[in-house]
C-alpha positions in Angstrom: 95.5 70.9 116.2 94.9 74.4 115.8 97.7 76.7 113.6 99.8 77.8 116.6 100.1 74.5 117.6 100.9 73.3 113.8 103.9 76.6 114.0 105.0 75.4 117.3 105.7 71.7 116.0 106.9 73.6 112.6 109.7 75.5 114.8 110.5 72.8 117.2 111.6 70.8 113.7 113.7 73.9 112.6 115.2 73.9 116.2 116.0 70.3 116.2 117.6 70.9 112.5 120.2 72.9 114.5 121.6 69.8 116.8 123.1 68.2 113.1 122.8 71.5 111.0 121.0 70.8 107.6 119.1 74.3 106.8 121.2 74.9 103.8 122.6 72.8 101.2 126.0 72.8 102.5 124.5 70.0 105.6 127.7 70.7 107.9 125.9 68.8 109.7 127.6 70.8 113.1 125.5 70.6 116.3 125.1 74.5 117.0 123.2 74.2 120.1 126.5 72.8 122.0 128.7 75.8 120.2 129.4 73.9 117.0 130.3 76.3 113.9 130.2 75.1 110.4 130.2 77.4 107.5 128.5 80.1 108.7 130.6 80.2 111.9 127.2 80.4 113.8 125.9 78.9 116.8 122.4 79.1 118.1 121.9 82.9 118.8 121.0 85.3 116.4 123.4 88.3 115.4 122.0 91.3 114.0 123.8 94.3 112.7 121.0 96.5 112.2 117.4 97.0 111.9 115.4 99.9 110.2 112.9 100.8 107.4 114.7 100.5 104.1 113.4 102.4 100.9 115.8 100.5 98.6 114.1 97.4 97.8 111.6 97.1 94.7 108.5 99.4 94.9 106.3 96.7 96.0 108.6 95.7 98.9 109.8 99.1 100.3 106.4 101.2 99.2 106.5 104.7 100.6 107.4 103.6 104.3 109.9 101.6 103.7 110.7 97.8 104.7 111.0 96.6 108.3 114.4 95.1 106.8 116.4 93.3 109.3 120.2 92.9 108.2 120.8 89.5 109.9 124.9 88.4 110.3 126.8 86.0 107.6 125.6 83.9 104.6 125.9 80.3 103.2 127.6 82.0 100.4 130.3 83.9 99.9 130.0 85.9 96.9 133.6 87.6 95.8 131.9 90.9 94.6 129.4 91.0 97.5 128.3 94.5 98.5 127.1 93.7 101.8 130.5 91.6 102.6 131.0 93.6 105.8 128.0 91.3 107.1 128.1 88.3 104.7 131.9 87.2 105.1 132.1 88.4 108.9 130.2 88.0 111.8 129.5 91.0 112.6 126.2 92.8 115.0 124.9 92.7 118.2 124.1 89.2 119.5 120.6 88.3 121.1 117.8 86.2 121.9 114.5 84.8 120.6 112.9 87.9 123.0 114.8 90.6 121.3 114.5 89.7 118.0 110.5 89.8 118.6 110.8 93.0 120.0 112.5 94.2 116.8 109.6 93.2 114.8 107.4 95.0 116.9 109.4 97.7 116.8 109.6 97.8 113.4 105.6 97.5 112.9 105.4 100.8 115.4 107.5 102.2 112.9 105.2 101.9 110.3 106.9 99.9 107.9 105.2 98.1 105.5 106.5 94.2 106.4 109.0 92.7 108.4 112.5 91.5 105.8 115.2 89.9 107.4 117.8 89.8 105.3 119.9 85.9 104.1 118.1 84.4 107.0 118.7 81.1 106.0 121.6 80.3 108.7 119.2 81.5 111.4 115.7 80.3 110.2 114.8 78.6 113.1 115.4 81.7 115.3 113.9 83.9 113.2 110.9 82.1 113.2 110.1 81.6 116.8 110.6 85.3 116.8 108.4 85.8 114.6 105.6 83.4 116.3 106.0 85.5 120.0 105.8 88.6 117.9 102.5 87.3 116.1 101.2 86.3 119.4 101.7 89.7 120.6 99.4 91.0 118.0 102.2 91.5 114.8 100.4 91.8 111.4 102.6 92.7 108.7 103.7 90.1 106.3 107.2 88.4 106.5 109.3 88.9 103.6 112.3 86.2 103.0 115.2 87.9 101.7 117.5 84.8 100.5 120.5 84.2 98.2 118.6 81.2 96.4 121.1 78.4 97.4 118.3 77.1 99.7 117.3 73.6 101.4 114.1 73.0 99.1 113.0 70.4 102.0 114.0 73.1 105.1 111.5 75.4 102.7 108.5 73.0 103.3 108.6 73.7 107.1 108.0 77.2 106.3 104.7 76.9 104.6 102.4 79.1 106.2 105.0 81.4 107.6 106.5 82.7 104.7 104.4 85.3 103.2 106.7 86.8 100.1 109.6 85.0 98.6 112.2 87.3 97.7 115.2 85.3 96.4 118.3 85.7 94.4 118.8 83.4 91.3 122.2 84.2 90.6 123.6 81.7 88.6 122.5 80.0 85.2 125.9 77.8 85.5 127.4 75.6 87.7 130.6 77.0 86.5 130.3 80.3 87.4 128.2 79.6 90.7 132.0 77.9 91.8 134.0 80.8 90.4 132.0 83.9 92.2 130.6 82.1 95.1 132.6 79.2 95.6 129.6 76.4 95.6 129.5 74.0 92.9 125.8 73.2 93.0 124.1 76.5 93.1 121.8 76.2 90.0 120.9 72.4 91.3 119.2 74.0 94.8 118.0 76.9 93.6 115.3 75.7 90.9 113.9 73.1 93.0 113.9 75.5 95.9 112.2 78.3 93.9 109.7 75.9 92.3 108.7 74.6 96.2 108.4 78.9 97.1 106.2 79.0 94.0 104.1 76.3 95.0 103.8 77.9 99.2 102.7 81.2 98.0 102.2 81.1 93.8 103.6 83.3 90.9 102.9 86.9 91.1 102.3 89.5 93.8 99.4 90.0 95.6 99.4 93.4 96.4 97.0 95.7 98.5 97.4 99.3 99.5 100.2 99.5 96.9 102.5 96.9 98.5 103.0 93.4 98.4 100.8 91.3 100.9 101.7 87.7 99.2 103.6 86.4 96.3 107.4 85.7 94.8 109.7 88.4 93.5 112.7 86.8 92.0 115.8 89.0 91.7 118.8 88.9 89.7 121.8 90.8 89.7 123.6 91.4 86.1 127.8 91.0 86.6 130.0 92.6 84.2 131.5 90.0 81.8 129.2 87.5 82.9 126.2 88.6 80.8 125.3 85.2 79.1 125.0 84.0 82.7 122.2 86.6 83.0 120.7 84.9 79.7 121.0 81.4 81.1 119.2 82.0 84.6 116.0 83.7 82.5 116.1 80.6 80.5 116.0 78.0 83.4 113.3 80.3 85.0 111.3 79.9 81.6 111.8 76.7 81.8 111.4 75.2 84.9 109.1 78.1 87.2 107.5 79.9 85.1 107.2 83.6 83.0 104.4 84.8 85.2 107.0 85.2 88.5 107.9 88.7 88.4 111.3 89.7 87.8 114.0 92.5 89.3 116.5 92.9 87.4 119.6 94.6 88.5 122.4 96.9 87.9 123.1 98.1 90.9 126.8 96.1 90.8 130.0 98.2 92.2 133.2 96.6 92.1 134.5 96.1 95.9 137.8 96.6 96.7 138.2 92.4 96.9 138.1 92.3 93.3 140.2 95.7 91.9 142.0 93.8 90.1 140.0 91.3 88.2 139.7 91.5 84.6 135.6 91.7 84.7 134.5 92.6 88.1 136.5 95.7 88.4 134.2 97.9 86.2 130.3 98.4 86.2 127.7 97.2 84.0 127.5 99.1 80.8 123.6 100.5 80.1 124.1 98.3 76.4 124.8 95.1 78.5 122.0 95.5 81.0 119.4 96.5 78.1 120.8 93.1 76.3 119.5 91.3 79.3 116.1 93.2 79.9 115.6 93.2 75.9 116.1 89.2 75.8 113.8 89.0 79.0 110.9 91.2 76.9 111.2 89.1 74.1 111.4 85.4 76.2 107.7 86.8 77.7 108.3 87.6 81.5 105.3 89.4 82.2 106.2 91.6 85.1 110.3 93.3 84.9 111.8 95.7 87.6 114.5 97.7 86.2 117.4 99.8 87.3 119.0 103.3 85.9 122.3 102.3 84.7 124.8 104.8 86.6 128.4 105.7 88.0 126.9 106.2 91.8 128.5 103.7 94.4 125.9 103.0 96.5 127.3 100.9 98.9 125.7 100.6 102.3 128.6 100.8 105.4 127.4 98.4 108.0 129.5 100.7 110.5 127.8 103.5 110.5 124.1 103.5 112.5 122.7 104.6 109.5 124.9 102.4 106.8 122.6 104.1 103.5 123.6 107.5 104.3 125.2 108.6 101.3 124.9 112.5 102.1 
C-alpha cells in the first residue's frame, strides 16, 4: 500500500472511533455520528471559532510569520482558571465540514504562516485529520503542529504516526490531586506520561528546526499556577524521570486570574517573578537542556474569542 492509502485506513479508524467515542481518556463511549454528546457536547462536525496567524506561541512555533493556529471549539478538560474558557467550557464558532476545514489550511498556507496549529484538537481528531489529508492532496506543505492539553488517549496517538509532525502538549499536573482540584479529572498524570512517552517515540526529543522554525520535534509546555508551585516541581521530576531532559521545555507565566476564580485564595493573584525563577532555577539545576521563559508581568493578556481579532489588546 502506498502512504495515502496507509492515511486513508489511519482516518477511517479515527472515524470509526467516533460511533463509540474513545479519542480521550474519558471513553464516553457516545456514538457522535448519530448526534450523541458526551463530555465535550460534540457530535461529528467540526466548530471553529477562528483561524489566523498567531505570533504568541514559542519562537520556534510562531517565527516571524506567525502560526497557522486554528482555535478549534471545547476541551476534554475543564480547567477552572482557563484563559481560553470562552472556547474550552462552551461551544462556541462557526460549524463546518471536512471541505472547509481544508480550505482553512490552505488558506492559512497562502497566508504565509509558518505551519498549520489547531488548537485542543483532541475531541475532533478524526476531522481534523481528513482535513488535513484533502488539504495535503491539494499540494499543503507546512508541518502540522498538535496543540493538546496532555490528557491524551496514548493508543488514539498511535493512529497519528506519520501525521503528526510537532507535539506541542500541556503537562499540567505532577499530582493526581491537583489534576482533580483544577481540572476536575482524577487521572491526568496517569495519561499524560505514557501519552508523551508514545509523542516522543513518533517524532523524538528536540526540535528539528529549519529556516528558524520548527519542522519536527516535541515542545512540552507548562503553565506555573500561583500557590501551586511544588506542582510545577513535581511535573519536571516525572518528565526527568520517565521522558527525558533532552525534550525542550516552555515554561510559563503567562497565568491571569479569570473572573471564575476571584475569589479563591491562590488563583486570584499572578505568579510572583521569585516563584517562577524557583521553578526555572530547579529546572537549570535538574539538567533540562533547552527552557523557554516568560517576563514575569502585571499585563492581562487575555484573548476575547468575540472579537474577529480576539489578541487585539490596543
Amino acid at each position: 500500500m502506498n502512504a495515502e492509502t496507509i492515511l486513508r485506513l489511519r482516518i477511517d479508524r479515527l472515524k470509526g472511533i467516533l460511533k463509540s467515542c474513545t479519542l480521550c481518556p474519558r471513553k464516553c463511549l457516545v456514538d457522535r455520528t448519530r448526534g450523541e454528546s458526551g463530555f465535550c457536547r460534540l457530535a461529528d462536525d467540526v466548530v471553529v471559532s477562528h483561524a489566523l496567524p498567531h505570533y504568541g506561541e514559542e519562537p520556534p512555533i510562531s517565527g516571524t510569520r506567525g502560526a497557522g493556529t486554528i482555535f478549534l471549539s471545547s476541551c476534554n478538560l475543564k480547567c477552572i482558571y482557563c484563559q481560553n474558557y470562552q472556547l474550552s467550557h462552551d461551544i462556541f464558532g462557526e460549524r463546518i465540514d471536512i471541505e472547509g476545514l481544508s480550505r482553512i489550511m490552505l488558506a492559512l498556507e497562502k497566508k504565509d504562516c509558518h505551519n498549520i496549529e489547531p488548537v485542543t484538537p483532541t475531541p475532533q481528531i478524526p476531522q481534523v485529520m481528513e482535513a488535513l489529508l484533502i488539504a495535503r492532496q491539494r499540494d499543503l506543505r507546512l508541518p502540522l503542529v498538535y496543540n493538546c492539553g496532555g490528557y491524551e488517549n496514548p493508543e488514539v496517538l498511535k493512529i497519528l504516526e506519520g501525521m503528526v509532525d510537532i507535539y506541542l502538549p500541556d503537562f499540567k499536573y505532577g499530582t493526581e490531586n491537583d489534576a482533580l482540584v483544577l481540572s476536575g479529572v482524577k487521572d491526568y498524570t496517569a495519561h499524560a506520561i505514557p501519552s508523551i512517552k508514545e509523542m516522543v517515540r513518533q517524532v523524538g526529543e528536540e526540535l528539528s528546526m529549519g529556516e528558524g522554525v520548527a519542522k519536527r520535534g516535541m515542545l512540552i509546555r507548562h503553565l506555573i499556577i500561583p500557590g501551586f508551585i511544588s506542582n510545577s516541581l513535581e511535573v519536571l521530576g516525572l518528565i526527568k524521570k520517565h521522558i527525558s531532559l533532552s525534550v525542550p521545555l516552555s515554561i510559563m507565566s503567562q497565568y491571569t486570574p479569570m473572573p471564575s476564580v476571584k475569589n479563591h485564595p491562590h488563583l486570584r493573584k499572578r505568579i510572583t517573578r521569585d516563584e517562577y525563577e524557583l521553578v526555572i532555577n530547579h529546572a537549570l539545576d535538574m539538567g533540562f537542556e533547552t527552557i523557554f521563559t516568560q517576563d514575569v508581568d502585571d499585563r492581562a493578556l487575555v484573548p476575547d474569542f468575540r472579537k474577529k481579532a480576539p489578541f487585539d489588546w490596543s
